[in-house]
C-alpha positions as CSV (number, residue, x, y, z in Angstrom):
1,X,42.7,-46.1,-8.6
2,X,39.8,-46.3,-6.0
3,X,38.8,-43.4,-3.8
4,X,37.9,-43.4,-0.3
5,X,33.8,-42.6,0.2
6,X,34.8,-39.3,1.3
7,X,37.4,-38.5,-1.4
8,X,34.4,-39.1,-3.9
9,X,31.9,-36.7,-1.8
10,X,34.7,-33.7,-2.1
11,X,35.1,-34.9,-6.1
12,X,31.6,-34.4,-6.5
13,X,31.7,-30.9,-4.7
14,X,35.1,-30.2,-7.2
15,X,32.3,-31.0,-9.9
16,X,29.8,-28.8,-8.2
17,X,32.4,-25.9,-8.0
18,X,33.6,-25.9,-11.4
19,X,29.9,-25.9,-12.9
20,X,28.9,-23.1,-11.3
21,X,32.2,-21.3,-11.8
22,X,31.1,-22.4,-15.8
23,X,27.4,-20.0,-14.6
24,X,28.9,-17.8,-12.7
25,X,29.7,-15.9,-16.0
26,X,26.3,-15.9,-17.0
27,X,25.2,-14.0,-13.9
28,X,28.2,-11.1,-14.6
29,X,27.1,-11.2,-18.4
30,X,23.5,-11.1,-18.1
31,X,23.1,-8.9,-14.9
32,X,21.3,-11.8,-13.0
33,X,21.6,-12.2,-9.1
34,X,22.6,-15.9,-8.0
35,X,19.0,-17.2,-7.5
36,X,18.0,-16.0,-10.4
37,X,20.6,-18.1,-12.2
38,X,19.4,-20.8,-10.1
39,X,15.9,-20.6,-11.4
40,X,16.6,-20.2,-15.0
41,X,18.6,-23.2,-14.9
42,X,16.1,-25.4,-12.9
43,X,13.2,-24.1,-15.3
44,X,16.2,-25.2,-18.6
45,X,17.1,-27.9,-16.9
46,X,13.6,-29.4,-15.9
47,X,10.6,-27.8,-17.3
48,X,7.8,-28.4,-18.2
49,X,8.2,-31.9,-15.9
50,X,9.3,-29.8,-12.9
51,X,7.6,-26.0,-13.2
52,X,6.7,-24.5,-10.3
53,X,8.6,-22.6,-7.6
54,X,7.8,-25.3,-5.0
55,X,9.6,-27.9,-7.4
56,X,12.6,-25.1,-7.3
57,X,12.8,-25.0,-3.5
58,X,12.1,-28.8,-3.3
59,X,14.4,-30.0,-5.5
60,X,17.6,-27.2,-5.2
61,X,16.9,-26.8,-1.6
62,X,16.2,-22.8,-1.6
63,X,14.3,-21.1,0.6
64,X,11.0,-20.0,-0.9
65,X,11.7,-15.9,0.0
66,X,15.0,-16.4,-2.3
67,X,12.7,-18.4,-4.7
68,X,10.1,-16.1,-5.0
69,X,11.9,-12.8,-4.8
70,X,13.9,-14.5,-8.0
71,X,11.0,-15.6,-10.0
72,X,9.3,-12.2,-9.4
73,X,12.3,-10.3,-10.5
74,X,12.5,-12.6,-13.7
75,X,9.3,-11.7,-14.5
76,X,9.8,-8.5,-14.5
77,X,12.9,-8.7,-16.3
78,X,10.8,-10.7,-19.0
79,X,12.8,-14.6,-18.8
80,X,9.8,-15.9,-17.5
81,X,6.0,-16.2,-17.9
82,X,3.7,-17.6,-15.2
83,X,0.3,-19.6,-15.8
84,X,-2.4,-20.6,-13.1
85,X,-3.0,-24.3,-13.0
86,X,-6.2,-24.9,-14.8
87,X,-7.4,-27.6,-12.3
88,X,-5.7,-26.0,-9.2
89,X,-5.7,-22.3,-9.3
90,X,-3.7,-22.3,-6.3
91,X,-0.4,-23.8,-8.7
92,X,1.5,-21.2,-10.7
93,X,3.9,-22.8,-13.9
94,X,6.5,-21.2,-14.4
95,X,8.5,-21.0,-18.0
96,X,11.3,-20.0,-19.5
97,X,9.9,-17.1,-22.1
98,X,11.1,-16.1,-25.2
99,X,13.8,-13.1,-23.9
100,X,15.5,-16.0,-21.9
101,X,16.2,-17.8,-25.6
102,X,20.2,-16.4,-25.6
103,X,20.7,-17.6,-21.7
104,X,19.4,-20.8,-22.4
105,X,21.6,-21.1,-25.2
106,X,24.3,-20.2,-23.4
107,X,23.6,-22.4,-20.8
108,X,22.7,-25.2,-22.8
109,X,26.6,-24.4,-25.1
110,X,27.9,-24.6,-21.2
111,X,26.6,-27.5,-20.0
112,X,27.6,-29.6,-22.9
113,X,31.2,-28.1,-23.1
114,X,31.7,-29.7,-19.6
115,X,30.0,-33.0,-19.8
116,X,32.3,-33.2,-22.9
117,X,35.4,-32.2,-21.2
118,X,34.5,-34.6,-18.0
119,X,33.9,-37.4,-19.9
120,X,37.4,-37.2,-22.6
121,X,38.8,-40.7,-22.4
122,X,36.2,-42.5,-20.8
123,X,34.1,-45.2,-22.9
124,X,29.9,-44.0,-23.5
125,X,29.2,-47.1,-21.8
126,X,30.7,-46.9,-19.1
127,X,30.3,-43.4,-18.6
128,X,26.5,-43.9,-18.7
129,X,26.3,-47.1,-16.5
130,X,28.3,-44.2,-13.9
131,X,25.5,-41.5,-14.4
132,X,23.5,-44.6,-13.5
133,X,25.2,-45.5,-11.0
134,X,25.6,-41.6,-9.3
135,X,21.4,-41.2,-9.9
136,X,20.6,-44.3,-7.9
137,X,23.4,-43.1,-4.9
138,X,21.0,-39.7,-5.0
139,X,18.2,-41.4,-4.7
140,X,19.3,-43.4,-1.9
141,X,20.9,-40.2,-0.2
142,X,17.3,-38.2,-0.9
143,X,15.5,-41.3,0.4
144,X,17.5,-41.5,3.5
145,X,17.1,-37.6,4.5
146,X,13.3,-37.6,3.8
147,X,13.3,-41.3,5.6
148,X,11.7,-42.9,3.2
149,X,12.5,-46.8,2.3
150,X,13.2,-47.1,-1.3
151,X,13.0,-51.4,-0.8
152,X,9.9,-51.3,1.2
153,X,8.0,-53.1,-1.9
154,X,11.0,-55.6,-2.4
């Protein structure tokens, strides 16, 4: 069966909807506003490649007053630790510290209980040529926002 371009788009927000439905408990359970799920997750999800607030507002598409009132309230909270850039003092790392250990369990428990329930009955191979598949279609989507030309070397 083979979905119209748009049917796939509001499959994809279905996917979107249900994973943070799966988070959404980890907010209730751990006391956490929304953004600061949003940064814990980025940090779990990404860190130490992607660290900084600027990567969390570039990447997730936050604004940095949400960003920054999250990370600061983390912080005091204990989840995360912050570091100056030793060749940049202007860059702050963030990371996940060692309080955060039972979210990011929990998280981590989460996210594998749906990629295992999403993928039931479909082959590893072809499952990963679609993750392939779906990271190149972001690309393409992220390159055609910010304009750039992703076959401009080709």
């Amino acid at each position: 069966m083979r979905l119209l371009p748009g049917e796939y788009i509001e499959g994809l927000r279905r996917l979107d909807k249900i994973y943070r439905g799966q988070l959404q408990q980890l907010v209730k359970e751990y006391g956490l506003t929304p953004g600061e799920m949003a940064v814990l997750l980025f940090l779990h999800n990404n860190a130490p490649d992607l660290d900084t607030a600027t990567d969390i507002v570039r990447c997730r598409d936050l604004s940095k007053a949400l960003v920054a009132r999250s990370v600061e309230s983390l912080r005091q909270k204990g989840y995360v630790t912050l570091e100056r850039d030793r060749r940049d003092r202007r860059v702050v790392h963030l990371a996940l510290s060692e309080q955060s250990r039972p979210i990011s369990r929990e998280i981590d428990r989460r996210q594998k209980l749906l990629w295992r329930r999403l993928g039931e009955g479909i082959d590893p191979d072809a499952l990963n040529a679609a993750f392939e598949t779906l990271s190149r279609l972001i690309q393409n989507a992220q390159n055609n926002v910010t304009g750039e030309d992703a076959h401009a070397n080709e």
